[in-house]
mmCIF file of the C-alpha atoms, coordinates in Angstrom:
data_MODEL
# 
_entry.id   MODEL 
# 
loop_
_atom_site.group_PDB 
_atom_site.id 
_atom_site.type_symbol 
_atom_site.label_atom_id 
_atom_site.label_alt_id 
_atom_site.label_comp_id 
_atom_site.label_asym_id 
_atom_site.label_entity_id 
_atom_site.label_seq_id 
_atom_site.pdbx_PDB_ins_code 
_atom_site.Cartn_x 
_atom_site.Cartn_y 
_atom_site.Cartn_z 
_atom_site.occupancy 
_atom_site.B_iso_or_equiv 
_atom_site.pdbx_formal_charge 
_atom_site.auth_seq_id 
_atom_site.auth_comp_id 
_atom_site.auth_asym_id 
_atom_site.auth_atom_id 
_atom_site.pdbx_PDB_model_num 
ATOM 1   C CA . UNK A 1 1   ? 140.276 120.096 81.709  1.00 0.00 ? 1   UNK A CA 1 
ATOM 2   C CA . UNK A 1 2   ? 140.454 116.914 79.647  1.00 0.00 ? 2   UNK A CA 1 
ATOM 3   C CA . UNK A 1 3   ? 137.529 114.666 79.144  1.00 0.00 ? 3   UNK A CA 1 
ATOM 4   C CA . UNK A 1 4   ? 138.937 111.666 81.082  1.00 0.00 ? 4   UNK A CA 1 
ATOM 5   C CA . UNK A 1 5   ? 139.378 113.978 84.441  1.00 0.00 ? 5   UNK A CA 1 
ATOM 6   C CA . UNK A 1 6   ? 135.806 115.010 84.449  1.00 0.00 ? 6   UNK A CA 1 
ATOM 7   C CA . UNK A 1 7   ? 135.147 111.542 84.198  1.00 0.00 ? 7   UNK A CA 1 
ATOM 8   C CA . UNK A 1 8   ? 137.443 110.563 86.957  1.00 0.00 ? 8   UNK A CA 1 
ATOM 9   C CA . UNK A 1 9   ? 136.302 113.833 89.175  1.00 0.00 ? 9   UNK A CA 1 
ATOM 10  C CA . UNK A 1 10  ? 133.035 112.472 88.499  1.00 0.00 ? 10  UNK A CA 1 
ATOM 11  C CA . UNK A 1 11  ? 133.672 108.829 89.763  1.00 0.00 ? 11  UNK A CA 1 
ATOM 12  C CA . UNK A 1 12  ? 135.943 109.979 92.965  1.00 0.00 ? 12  UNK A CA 1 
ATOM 13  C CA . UNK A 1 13  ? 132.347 111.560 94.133  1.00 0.00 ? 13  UNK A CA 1 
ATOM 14  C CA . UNK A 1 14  ? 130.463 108.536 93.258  1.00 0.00 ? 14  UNK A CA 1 
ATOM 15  C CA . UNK A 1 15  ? 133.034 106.777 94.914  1.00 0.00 ? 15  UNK A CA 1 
ATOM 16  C CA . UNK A 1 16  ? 132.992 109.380 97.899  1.00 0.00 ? 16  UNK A CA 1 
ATOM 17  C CA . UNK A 1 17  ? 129.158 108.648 98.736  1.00 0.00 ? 17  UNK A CA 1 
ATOM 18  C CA . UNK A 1 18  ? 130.013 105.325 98.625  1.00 0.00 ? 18  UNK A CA 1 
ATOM 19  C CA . UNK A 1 19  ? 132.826 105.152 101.022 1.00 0.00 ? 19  UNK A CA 1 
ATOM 20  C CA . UNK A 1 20  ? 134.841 103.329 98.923  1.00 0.00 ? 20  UNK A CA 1 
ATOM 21  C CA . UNK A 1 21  ? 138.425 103.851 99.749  1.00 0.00 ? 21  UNK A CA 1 
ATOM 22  C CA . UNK A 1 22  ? 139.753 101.519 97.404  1.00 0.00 ? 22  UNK A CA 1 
ATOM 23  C CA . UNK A 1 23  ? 137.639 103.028 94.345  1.00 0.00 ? 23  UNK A CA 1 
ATOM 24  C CA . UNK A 1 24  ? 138.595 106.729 95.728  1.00 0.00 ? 24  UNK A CA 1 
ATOM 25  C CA . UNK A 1 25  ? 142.419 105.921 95.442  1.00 0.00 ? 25  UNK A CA 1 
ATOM 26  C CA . UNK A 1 26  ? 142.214 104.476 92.290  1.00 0.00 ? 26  UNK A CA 1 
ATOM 27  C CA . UNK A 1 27  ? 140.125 107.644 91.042  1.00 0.00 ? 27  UNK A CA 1 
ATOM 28  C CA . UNK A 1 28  ? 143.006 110.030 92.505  1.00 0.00 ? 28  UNK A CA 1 
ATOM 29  C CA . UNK A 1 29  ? 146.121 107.514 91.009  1.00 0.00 ? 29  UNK A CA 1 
ATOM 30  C CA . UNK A 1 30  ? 144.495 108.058 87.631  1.00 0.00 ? 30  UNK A CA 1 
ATOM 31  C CA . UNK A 1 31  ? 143.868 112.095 88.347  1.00 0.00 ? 31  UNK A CA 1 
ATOM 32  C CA . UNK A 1 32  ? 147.241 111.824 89.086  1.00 0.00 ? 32  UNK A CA 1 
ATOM 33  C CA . UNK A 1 33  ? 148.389 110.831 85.719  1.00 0.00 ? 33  UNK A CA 1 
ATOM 34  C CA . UNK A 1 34  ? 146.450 112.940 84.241  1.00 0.00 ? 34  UNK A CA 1 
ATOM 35  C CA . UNK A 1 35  ? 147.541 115.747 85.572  1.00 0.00 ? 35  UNK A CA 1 
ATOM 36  C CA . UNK A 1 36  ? 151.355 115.198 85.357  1.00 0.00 ? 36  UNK A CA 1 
ATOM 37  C CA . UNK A 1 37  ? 150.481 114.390 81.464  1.00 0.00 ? 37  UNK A CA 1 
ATOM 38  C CA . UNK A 1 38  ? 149.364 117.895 81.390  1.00 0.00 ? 38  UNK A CA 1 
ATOM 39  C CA . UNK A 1 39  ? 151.780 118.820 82.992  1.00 0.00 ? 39  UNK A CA 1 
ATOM 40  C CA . UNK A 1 40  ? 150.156 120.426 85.902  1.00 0.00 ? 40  UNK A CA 1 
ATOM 41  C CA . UNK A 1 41  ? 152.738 118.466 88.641  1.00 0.00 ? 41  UNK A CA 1 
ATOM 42  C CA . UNK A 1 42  ? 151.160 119.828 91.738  1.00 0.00 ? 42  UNK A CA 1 
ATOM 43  C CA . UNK A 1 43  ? 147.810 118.798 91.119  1.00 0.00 ? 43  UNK A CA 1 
ATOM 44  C CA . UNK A 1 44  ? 149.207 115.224 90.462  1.00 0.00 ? 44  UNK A CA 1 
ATOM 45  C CA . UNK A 1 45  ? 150.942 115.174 93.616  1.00 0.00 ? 45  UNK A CA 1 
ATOM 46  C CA . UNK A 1 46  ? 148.614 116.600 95.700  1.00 0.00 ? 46  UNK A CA 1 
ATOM 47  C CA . UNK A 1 47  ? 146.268 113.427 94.204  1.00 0.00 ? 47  UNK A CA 1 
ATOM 48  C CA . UNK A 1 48  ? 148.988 110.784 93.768  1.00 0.00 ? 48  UNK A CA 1 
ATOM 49  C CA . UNK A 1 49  ? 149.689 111.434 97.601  1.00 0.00 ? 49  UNK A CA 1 
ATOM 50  C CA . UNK A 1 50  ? 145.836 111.365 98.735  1.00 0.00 ? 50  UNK A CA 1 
ATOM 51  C CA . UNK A 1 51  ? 145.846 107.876 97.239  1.00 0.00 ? 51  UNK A CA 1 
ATOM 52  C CA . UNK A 1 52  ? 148.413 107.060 98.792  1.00 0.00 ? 52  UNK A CA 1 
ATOM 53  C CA . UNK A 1 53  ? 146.868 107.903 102.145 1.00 0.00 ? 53  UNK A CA 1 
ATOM 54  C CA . UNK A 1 54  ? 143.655 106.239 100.985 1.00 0.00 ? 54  UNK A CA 1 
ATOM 55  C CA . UNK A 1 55  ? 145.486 102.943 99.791  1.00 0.00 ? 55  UNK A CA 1 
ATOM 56  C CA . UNK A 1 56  ? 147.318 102.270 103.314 1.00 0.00 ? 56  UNK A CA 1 
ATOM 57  C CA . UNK A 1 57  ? 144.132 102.741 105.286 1.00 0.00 ? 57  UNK A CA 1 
ATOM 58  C CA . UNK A 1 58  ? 142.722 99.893  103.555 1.00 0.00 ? 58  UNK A CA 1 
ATOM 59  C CA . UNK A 1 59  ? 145.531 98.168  103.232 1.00 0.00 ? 59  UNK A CA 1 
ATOM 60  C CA . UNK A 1 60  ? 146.095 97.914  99.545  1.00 0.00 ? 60  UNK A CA 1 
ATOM 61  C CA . UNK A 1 61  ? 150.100 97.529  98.795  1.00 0.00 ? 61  UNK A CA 1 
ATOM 62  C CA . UNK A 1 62  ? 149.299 96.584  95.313  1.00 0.00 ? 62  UNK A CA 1 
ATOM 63  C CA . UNK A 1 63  ? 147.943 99.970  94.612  1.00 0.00 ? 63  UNK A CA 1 
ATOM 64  C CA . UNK A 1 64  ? 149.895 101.553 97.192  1.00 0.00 ? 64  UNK A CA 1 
ATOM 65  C CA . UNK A 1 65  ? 153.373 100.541 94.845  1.00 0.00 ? 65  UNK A CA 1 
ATOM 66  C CA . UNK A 1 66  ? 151.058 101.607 91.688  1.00 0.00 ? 66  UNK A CA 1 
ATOM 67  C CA . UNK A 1 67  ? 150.234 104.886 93.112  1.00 0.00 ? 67  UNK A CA 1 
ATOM 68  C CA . UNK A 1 68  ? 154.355 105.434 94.593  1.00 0.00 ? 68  UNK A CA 1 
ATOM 69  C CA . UNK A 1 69  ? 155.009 104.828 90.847  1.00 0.00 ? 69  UNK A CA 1 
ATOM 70  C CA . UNK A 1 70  ? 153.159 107.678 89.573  1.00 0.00 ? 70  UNK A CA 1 
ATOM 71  C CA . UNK A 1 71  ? 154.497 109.601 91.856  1.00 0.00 ? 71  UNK A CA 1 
ATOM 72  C CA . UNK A 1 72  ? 157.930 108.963 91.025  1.00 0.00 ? 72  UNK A CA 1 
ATOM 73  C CA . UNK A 1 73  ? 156.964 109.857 87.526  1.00 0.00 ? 73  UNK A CA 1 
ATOM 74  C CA . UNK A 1 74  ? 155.696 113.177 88.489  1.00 0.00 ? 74  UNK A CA 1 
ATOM 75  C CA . UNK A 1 75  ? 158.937 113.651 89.997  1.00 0.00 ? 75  UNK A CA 1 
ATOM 76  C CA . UNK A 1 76  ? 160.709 112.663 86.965  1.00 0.00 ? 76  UNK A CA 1 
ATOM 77  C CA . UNK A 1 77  ? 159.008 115.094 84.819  1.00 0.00 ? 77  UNK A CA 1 
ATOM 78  C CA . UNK A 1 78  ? 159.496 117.845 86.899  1.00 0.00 ? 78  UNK A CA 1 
ATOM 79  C CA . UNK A 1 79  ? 163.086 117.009 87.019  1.00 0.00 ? 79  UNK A CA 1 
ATOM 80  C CA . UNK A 1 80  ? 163.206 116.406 90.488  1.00 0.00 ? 80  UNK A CA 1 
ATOM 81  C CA . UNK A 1 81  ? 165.865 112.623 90.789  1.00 0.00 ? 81  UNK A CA 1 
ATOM 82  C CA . UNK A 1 82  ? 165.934 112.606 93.912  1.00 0.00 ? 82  UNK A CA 1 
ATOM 83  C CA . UNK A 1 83  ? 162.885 112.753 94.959  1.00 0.00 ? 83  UNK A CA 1 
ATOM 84  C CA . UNK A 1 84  ? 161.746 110.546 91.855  1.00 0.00 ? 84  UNK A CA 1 
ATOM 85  C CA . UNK A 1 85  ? 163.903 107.418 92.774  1.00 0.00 ? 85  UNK A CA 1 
ATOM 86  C CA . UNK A 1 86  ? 162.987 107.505 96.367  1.00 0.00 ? 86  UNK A CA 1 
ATOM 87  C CA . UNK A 1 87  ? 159.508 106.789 95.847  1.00 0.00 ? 87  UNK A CA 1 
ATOM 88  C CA . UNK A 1 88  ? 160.570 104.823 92.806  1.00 0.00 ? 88  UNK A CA 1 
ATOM 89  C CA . UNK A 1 89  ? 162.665 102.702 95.466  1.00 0.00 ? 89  UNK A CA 1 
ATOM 90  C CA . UNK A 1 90  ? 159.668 102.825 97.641  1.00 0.00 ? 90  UNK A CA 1 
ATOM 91  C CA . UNK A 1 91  ? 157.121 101.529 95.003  1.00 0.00 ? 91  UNK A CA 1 
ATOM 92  C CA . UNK A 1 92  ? 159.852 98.409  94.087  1.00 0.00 ? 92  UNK A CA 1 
ATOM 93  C CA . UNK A 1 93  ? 160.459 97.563  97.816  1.00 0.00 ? 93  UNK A CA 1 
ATOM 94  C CA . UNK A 1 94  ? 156.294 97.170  98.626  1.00 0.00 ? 94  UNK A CA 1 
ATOM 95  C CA . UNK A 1 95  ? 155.960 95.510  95.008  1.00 0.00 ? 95  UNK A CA 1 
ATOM 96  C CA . UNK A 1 96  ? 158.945 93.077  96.026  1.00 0.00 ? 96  UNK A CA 1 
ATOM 97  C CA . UNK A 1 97  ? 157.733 92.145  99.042  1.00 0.00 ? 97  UNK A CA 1 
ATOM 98  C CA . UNK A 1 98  ? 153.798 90.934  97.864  1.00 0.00 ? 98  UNK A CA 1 
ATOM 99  C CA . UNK A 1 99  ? 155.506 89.604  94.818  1.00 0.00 ? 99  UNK A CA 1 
ATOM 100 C CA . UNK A 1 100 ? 153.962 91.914  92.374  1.00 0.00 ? 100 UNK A CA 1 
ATOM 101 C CA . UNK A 1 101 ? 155.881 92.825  89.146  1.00 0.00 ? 101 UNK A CA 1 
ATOM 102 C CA . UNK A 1 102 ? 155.862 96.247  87.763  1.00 0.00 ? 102 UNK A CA 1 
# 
């Protein structure tokens, strides 16, 4: 395990006792990089898509569209289009709509 997701496990339990949603998601969108740089795709998906979770319940669409973005990635790298440009399409249709560009 690299140093940056014992860091990151480390902060999502911080984050955890805090109930911090917003600082949870952000913990797991990172994981979620992470892991697909490692190339371990189904422990970035299984974190990209608990951030996602965790970013609609507060109602965070800019990290929502971050988080579908990394997903889409994973997807990529796995080789997997089709699923890769619908979230892709889903991460430019949020960021669209609150303006943000990515």
């Amino acid at each position: 395990m690299s140093k940056a997701l014992v860091y990151l496990r480390d902060s999502l339990v911080i984050f955890e006792e805090l109930n911090d949603k917003r600082g949870q998601a952000g913990a797991l969108d990172n994981s979620c990089s992470c892991y697909c740089d490692l190339g371990d795709y189904d422990k970035a998906l299984t974190c990209g898509l608990k951030s996602v979770r965790l970013y609609r319940e507060v109602g965070a669409q800019e990290g929502e569209a971050e988080v579908l973005d990394s997903i889409g990635g994973v997807y990529k790298a796995r080789g997997d289009y089709t699923q890769a440009l619908a979230y892709l399409n889903r991460a430019l249709t949020i960021s669209e709509g609150i303006g943000l560009r990515m």
